[in-house]
C-alpha positions as CSV (number, residue, x, y, z in Angstrom):
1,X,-192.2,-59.7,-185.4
2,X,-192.9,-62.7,-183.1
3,X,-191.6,-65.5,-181.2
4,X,-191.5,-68.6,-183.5
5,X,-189.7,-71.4,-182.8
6,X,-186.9,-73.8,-184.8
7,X,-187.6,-77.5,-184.5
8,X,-184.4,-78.1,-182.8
9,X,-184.3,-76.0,-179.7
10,X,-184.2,-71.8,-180.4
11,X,-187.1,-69.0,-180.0
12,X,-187.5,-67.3,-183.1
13,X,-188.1,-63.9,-183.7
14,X,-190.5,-61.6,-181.3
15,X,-190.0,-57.9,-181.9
16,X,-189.3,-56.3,-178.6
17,X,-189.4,-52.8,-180.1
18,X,-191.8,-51.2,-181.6
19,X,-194.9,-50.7,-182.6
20,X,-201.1,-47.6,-179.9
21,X,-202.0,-48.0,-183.4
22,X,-200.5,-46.7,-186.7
23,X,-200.9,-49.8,-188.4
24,X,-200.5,-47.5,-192.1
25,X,-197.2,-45.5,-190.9
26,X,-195.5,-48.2,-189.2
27,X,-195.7,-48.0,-185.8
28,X,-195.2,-44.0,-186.2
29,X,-198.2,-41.8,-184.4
30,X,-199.0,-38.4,-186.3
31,X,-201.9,-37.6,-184.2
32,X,-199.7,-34.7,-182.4
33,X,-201.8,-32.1,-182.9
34,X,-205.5,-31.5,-182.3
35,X,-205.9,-28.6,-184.9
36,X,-204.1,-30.2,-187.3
37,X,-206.1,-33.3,-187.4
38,X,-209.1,-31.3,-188.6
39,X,-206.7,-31.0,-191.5
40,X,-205.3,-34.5,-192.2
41,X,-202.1,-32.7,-190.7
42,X,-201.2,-30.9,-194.1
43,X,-199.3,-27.5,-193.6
44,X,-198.4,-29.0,-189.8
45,X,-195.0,-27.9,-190.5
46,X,-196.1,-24.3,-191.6
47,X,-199.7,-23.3,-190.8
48,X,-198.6,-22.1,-187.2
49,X,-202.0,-22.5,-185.8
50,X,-201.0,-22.8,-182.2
51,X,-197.7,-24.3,-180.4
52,X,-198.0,-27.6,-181.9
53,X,-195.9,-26.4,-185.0
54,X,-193.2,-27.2,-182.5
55,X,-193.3,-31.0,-183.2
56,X,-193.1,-30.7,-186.8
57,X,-191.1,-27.6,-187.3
58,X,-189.2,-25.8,-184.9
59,X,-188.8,-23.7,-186.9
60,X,-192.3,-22.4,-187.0
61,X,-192.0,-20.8,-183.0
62,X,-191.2,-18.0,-184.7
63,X,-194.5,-17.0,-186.0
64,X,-195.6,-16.8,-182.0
65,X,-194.7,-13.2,-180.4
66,X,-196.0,-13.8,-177.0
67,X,-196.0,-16.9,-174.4
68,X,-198.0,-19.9,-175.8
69,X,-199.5,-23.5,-174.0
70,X,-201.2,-25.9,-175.9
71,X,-201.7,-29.4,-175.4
72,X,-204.0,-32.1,-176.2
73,X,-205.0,-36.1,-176.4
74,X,-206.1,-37.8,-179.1
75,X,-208.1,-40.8,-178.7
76,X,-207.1,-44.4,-181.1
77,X,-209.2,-47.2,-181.5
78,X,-208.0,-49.3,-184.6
79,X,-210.0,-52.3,-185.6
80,X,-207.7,-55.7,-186.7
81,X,-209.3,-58.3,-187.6
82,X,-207.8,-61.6,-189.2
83,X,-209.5,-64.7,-191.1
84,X,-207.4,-67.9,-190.8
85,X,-208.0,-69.4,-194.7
86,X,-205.5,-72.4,-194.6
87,X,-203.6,-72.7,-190.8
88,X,-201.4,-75.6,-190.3
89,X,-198.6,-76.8,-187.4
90,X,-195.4,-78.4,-187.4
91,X,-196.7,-81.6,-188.6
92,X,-199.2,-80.5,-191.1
93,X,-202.2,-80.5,-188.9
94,X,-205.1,-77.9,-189.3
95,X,-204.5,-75.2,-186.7
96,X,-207.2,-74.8,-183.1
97,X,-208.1,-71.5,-182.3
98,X,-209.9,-68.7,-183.8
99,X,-209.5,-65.7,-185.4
100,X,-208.3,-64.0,-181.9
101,X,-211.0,-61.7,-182.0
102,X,-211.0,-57.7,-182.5
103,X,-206.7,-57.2,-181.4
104,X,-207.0,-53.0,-181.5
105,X,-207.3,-51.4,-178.5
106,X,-208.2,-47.9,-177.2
107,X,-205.3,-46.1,-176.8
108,X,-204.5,-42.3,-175.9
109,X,-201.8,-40.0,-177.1
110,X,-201.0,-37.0,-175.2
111,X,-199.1,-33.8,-176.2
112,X,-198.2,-30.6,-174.8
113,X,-196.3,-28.1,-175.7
114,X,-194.7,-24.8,-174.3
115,X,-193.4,-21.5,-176.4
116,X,-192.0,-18.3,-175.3
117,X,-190.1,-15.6,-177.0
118,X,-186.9,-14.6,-175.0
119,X,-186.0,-11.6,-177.4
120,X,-187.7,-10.2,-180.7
121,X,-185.6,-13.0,-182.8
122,X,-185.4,-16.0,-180.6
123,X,-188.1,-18.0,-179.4
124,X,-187.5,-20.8,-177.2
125,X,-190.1,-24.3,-177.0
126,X,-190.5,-27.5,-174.8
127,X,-192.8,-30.5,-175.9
128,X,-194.1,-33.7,-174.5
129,X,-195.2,-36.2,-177.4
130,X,-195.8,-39.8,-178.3
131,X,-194.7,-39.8,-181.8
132,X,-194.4,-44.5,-181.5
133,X,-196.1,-46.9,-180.3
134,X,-198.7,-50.2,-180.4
135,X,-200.8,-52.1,-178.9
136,X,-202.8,-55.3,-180.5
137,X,-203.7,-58.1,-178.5
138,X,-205.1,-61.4,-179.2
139,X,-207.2,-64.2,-177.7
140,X,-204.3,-66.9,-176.2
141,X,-205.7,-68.9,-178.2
142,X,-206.3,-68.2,-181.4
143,X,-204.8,-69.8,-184.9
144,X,-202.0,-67.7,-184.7
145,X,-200.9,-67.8,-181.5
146,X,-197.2,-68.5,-182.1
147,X,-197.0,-65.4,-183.8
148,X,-198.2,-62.9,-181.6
149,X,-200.5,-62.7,-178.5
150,X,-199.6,-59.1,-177.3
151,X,-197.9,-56.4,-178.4
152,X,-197.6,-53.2,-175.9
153,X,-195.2,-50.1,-177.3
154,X,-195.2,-46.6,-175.2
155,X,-192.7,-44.1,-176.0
156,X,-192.4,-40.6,-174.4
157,X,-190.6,-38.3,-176.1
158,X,-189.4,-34.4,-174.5
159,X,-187.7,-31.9,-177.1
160,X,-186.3,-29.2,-176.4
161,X,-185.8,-25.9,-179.0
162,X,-184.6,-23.1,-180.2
163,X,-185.6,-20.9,-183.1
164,X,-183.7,-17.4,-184.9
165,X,-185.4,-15.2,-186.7
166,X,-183.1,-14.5,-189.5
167,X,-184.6,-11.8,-191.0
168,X,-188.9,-10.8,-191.9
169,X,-189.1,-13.6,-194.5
170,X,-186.6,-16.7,-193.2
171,X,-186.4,-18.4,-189.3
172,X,-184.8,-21.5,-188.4
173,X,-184.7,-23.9,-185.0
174,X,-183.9,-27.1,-183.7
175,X,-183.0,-28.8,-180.4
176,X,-182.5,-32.1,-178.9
177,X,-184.9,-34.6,-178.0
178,X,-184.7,-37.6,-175.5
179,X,-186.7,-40.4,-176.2
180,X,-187.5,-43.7,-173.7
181,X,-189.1,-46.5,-174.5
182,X,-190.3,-49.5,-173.2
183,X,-192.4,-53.0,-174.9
184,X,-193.7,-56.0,-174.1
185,X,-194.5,-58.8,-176.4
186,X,-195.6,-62.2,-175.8
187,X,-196.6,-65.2,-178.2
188,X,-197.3,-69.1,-177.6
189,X,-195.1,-71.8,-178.1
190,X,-195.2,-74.9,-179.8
191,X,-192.9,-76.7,-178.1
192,X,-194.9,-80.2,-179.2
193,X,-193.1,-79.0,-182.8
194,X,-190.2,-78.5,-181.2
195,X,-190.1,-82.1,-179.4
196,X,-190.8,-83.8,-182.7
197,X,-187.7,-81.8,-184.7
198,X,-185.2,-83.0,-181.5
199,X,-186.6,-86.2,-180.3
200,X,-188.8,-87.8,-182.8
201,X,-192.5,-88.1,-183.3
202,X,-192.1,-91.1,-181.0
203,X,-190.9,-90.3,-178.3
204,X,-192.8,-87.1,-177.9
205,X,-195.9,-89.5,-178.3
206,X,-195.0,-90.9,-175.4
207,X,-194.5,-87.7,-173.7
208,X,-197.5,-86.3,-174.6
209,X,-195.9,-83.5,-176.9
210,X,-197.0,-83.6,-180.1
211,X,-197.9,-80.2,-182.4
212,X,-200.6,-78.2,-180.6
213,X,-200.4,-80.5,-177.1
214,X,-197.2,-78.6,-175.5
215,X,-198.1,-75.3,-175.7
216,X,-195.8,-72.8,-173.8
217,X,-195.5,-69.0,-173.6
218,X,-192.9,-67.0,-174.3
219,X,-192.7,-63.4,-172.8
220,X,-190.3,-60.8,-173.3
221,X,-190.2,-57.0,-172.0
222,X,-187.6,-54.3,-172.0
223,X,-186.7,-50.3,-172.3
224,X,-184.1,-48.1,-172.9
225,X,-183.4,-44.1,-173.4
226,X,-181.8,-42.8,-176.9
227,X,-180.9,-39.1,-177.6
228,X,-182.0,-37.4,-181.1
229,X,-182.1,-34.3,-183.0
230,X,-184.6,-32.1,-184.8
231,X,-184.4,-29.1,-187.3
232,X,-186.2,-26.6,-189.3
233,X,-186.4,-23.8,-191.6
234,X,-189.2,-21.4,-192.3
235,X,-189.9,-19.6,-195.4
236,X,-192.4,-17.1,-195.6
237,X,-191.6,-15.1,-199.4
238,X,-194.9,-12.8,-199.1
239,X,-197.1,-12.3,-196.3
240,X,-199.8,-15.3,-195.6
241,X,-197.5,-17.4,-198.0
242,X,-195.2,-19.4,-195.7
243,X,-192.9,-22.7,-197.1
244,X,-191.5,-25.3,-194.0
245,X,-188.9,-27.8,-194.4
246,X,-188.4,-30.0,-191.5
247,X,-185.9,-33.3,-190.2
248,X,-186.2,-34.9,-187.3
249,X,-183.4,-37.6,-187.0
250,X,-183.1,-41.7,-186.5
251,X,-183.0,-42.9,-182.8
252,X,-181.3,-45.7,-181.8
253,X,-182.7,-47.8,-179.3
254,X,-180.4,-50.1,-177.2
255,X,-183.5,-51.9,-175.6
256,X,-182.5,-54.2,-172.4
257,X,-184.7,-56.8,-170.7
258,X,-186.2,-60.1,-169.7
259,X,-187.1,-63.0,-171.7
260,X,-189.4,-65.3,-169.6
261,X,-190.6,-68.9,-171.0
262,X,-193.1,-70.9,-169.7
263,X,-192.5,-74.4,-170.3
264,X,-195.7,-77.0,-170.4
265,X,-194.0,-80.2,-168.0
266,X,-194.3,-82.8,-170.8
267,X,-192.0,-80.4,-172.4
268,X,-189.8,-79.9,-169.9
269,X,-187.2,-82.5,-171.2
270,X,-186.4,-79.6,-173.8
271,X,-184.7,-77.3,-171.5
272,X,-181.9,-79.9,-171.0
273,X,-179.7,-78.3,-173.0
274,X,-179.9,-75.0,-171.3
275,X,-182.3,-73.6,-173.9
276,X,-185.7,-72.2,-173.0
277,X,-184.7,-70.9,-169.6
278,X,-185.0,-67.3,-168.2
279,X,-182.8,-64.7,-169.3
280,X,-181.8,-61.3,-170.2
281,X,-182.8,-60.1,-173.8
282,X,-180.5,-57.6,-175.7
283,X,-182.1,-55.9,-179.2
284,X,-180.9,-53.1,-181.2
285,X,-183.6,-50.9,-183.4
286,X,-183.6,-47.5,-185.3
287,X,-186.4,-45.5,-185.2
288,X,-186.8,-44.0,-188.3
289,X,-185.5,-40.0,-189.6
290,X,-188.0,-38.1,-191.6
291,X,-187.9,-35.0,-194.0
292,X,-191.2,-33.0,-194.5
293,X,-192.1,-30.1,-197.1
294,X,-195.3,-28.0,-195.7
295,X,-196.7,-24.9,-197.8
296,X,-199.3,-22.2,-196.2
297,X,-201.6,-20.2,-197.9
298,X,-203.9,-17.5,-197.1
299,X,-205.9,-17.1,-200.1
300,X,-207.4,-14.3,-198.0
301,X,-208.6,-13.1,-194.6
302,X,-210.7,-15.8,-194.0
303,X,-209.4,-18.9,-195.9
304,X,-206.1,-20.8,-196.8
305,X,-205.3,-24.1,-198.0
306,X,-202.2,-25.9,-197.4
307,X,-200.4,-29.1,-197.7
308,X,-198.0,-31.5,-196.4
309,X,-195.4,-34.5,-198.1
310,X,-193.5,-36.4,-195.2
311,X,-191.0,-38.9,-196.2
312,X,-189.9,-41.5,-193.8
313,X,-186.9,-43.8,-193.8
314,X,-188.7,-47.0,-192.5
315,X,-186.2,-49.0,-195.3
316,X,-183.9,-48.8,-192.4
317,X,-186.3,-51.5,-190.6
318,X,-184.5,-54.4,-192.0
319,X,-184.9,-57.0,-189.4
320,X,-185.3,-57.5,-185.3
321,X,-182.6,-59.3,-183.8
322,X,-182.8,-60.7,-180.2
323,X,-179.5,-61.5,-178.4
324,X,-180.1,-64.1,-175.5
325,X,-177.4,-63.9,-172.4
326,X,-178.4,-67.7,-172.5
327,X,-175.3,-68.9,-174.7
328,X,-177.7,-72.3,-175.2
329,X,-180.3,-69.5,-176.6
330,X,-179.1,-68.7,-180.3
331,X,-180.1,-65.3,-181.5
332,X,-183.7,-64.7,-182.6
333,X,-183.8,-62.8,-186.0
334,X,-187.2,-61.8,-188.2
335,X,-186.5,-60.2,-191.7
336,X,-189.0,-57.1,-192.0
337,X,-187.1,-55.6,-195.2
338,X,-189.6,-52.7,-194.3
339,X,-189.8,-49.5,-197.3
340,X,-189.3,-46.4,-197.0
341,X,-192.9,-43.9,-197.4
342,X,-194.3,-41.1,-198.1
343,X,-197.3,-39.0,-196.4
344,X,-199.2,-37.1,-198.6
345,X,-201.7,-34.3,-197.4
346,X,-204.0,-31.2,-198.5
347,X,-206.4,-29.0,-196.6
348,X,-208.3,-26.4,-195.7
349,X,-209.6,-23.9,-193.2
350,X,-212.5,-21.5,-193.1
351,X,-212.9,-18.8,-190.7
352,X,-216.5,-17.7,-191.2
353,X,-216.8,-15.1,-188.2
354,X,-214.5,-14.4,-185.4
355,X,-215.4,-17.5,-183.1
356,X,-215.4,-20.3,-185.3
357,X,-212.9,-22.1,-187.1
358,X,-213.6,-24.7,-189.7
359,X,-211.2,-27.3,-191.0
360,X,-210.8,-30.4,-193.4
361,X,-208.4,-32.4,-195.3
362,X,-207.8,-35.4,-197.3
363,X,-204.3,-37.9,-196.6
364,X,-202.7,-40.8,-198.0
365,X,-200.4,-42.7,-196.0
366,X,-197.9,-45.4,-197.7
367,X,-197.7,-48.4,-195.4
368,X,-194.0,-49.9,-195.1
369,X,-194.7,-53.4,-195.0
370,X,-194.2,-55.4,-197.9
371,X,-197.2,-58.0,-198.0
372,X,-194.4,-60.7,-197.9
373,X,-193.8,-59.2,-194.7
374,X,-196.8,-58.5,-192.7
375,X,-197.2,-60.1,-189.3
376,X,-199.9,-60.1,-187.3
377,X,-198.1,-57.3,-184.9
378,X,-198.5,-54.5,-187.3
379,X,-200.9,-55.5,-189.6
380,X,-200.1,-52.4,-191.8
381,X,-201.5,-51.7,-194.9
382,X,-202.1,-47.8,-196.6
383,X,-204.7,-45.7,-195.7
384,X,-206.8,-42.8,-197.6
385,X,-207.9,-40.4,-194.6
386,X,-210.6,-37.8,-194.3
387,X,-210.4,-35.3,-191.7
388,X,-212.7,-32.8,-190.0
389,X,-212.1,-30.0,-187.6
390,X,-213.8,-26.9,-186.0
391,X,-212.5,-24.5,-183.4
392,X,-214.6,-22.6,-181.1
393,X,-212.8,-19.7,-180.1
394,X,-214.1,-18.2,-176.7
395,X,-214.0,-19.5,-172.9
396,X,-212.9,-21.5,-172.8
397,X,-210.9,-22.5,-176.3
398,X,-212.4,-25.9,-177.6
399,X,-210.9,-27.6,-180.9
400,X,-212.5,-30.7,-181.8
401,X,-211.0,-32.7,-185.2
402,X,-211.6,-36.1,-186.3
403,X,-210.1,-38.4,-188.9
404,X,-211.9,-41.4,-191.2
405,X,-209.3,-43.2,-192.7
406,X,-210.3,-45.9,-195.6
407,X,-208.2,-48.9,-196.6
408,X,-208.5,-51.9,-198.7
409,X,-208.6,-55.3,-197.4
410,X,-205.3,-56.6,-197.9
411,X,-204.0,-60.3,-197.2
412,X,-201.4,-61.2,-194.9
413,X,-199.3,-63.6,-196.4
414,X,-197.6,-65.4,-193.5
415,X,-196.6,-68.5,-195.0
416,X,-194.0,-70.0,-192.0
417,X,-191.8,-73.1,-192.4
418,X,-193.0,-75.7,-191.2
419,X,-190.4,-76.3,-188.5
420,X,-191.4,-73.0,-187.1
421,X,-194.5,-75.0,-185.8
422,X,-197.0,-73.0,-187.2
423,X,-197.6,-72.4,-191.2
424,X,-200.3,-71.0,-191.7
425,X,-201.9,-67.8,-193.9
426,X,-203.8,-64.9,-192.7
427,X,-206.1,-62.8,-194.5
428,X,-206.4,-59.0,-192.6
429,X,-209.3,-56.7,-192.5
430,X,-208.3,-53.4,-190.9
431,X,-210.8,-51.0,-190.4
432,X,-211.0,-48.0,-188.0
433,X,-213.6,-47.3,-185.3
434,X,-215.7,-45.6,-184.6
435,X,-217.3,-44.0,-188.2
436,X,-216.3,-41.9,-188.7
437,X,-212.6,-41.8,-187.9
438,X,-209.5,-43.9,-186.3
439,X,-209.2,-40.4,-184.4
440,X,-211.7,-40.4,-182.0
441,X,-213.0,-36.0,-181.5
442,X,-210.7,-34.4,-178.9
443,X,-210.8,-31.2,-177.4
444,X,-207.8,-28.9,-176.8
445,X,-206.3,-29.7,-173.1
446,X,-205.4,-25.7,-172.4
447,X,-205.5,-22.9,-174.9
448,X,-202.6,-20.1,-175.1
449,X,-204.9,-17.7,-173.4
450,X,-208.0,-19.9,-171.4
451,X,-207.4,-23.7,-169.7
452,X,-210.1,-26.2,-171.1
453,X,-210.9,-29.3,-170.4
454,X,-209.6,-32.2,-172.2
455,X,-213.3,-34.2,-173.3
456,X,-213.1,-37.3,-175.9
């Protein structure tokens, strides 16, 4: 996922699409719920604590019998760092630059979410979410610079459902969703490697493009809309005892934009051939379908546990592919060879009086990326998450959750041929901040009976 470049004349890879900050899912955001957070999200798809139950079962409107609105915003801030161990360019030379500094950034993710029942079996639901997207930027010029510099995801996603009450025990929904989506990513250029590969260390002496002396930029940005589906059951066999199975489909994503370059003069000689100029950008990429199993229990009036395994078909991932309307521009293509995951998840909640609720939980989250694979755009690795929650239940509604994931320090083994102008290796540290929690506490935006005020 970056723009490298070929010692004859082409931009490698950048990944237009996709990936604020799930560096352990992907670029997938679970942080769709603000009362599920206080429970690592286990039993999102059957708890039913509030309209949120929309996004990962449809299904589960059923449980509501009047009008519900719930929304809320949950506040990222990752931590990435790297530690250049051995960095080289084209021609061997020890990389400038450092380490690019801290490349998370504070990030928001908004939902909201609307339910109504429109007879005593059918329940109808509308939701706003943010279920993709990244953000890590670097210094311009640190050691890894023709890797990645920035890398800005937002999605928006609107679904639409429907749920039947089949009988006291068994419901089911589903409905449509629309998803758009829009990226930029930028990265330098070594386009003193480049020189050398065409025209020979000579003559780019001469021009004053040598490895590390013609750096350009490359920029690229585009969006597009793509249509999807998701579906639900509900199973509740005895009362307080409640079973979901959920899917919400693949999206594909026919993303359309610009590729900018920014060419240093002593390079310009290189565009000659066409190459390197300004263009439209074409990429194709699936967002991934996932299946999740919740369970619900209320071991009695005041307590239940519950938990949650969510697989996701991130094996579908295989590679970004860039199409240039520049015929001199040859494709840019990355392998990712991503793996498919699963989300693990148990929690539970304590009601101790009629005002307060009390929640926690405990997650692991598989990361896709195979360490082969890791780039310094999604630095994933997995995480083991603690989570935290309380409710205040009186005017207005507050519901405050947190999460404080753990993960390993994990290397990220770049190793670049050389004619890609910048071999080098990368060891990641990932942490989350602040500590406690990659979640920073968020409040409930409205309640289904009182507005609140969204506070972080």
């Amino acid at each position: 996922m970056r723009i490298s470049t070929t010692a004859a004349h082409c931009v490698a890879a950048t990944v237009l699409l996709f990936a604020p900050e799930a560096f352990a899912s992907g670029f997938q955001l679970k942080e769709q719920s603000t009362s599920k957070l206080g429970n690592a999200f286990a039993g999102a798809g059957a708890s039913g604590d509030d309209a949120s139950i929309l996004f990962f079962n449809p299904a589960g409107i059923s449980l509501f019998g009047t009008p519900q609105s719930q929304g809320g915003l949950s506040a990222i801030k990752p931590r990435s760092v790297f530690e250049s161990t051995t960095a080289t360019d084209g021609a061997g030379g020890t990389m400038s630059g450092g380490d690019g500094g801290d490349a998370g950034s504070l990030a928001g993710v908004p939902s909201a979410y609307l339910v109504a029942p429109v007879s005593d079996t059918v329940n109808v639901g509308l939701a706003l979410n943010v279920p993709f997207g990244l953000v890590t930027s670097y210094e311009d010029d640190w050691a890894g610079r023709y890797h990645a510099i920035t890398s800005d995801l937002e999605t928006v996603s609107v679904t639409g459902v429907a749920s039947i009450r089949i009988n006291d025990k068994l419901s089911i929904g589903g409905g449509p969703t629309i998803t758009y989506a829009k990226a930029r990513l930028t990265n330098a250029v070594d386009f003193g490697t480049i020189c050398v590969g065409s025209l020979g260390a000579s003559t780019c002496s001469t021009l004053g493009a040598l490895p590390q002396q013609a750096d350009g930029k490359a920029d690229l940005q585009g969006d597009d809309w793509a249509l999807g589906a998701t579906a639900g059951l509900l199973y509740e066999p005895i009362k307080g005892t409640r079973f979901g199975l959920s899917w919400r489909s693949q999206t594909k994503l026919s993303v359309q934009g610009d590729a900018d370059f920014d060419v240093p003069s002593n390079a310009q000689v290189l565009t000659a051939s066409g190459a390197f100029t300004d263009s439209d950008v074409t990429s194709t990429v699936t967002l991934p379908e996932t299946i999740g199993v919740s369970v619900h229990h209320d071991v009695n009036e005041s307590f239940a546990v519950m938990g949650d395994v969510v697989w996701t078909a991130w094996s579908r991932f295989e590679e970004l592919r860039f199409v240039f309307d520049n015929p001199a521009q040859p494709d840019s293509v990355t392998p990712e060879n991503w793996n498919d995951t699963f989300f693990v998840s148990l929690g539970a909640t304590w009601k101790p009086d009629e005002h307060w609720t009390l929640r926690t939980g405990v997650a692991y989250d598989q990361s896709p990326v195979d360490d082969n694979f890791r780039t310094p755009r999604i630095p994933g690795g997995p995480i083991l998450d603690r989570a935290w929650g309380r409710l205040y239940r009186r005017r207005p509604v507050d519901d405050l959750g947190g999460l404080h994931p753990h993960l390993r320090r994990r290397s990220l083994a770049r190793s670049v041929e050389r004619r890609r102008g910048n071999a080098a290796r990368y060891l990641r540290q990932l942490d989350r901040h602040p500590d406690p929690g990659r979640d920073l506490p968020v409040l409930t935006l409205f309640s289904p009976d009182h507005p609140a005020l969204q506070v972080c």
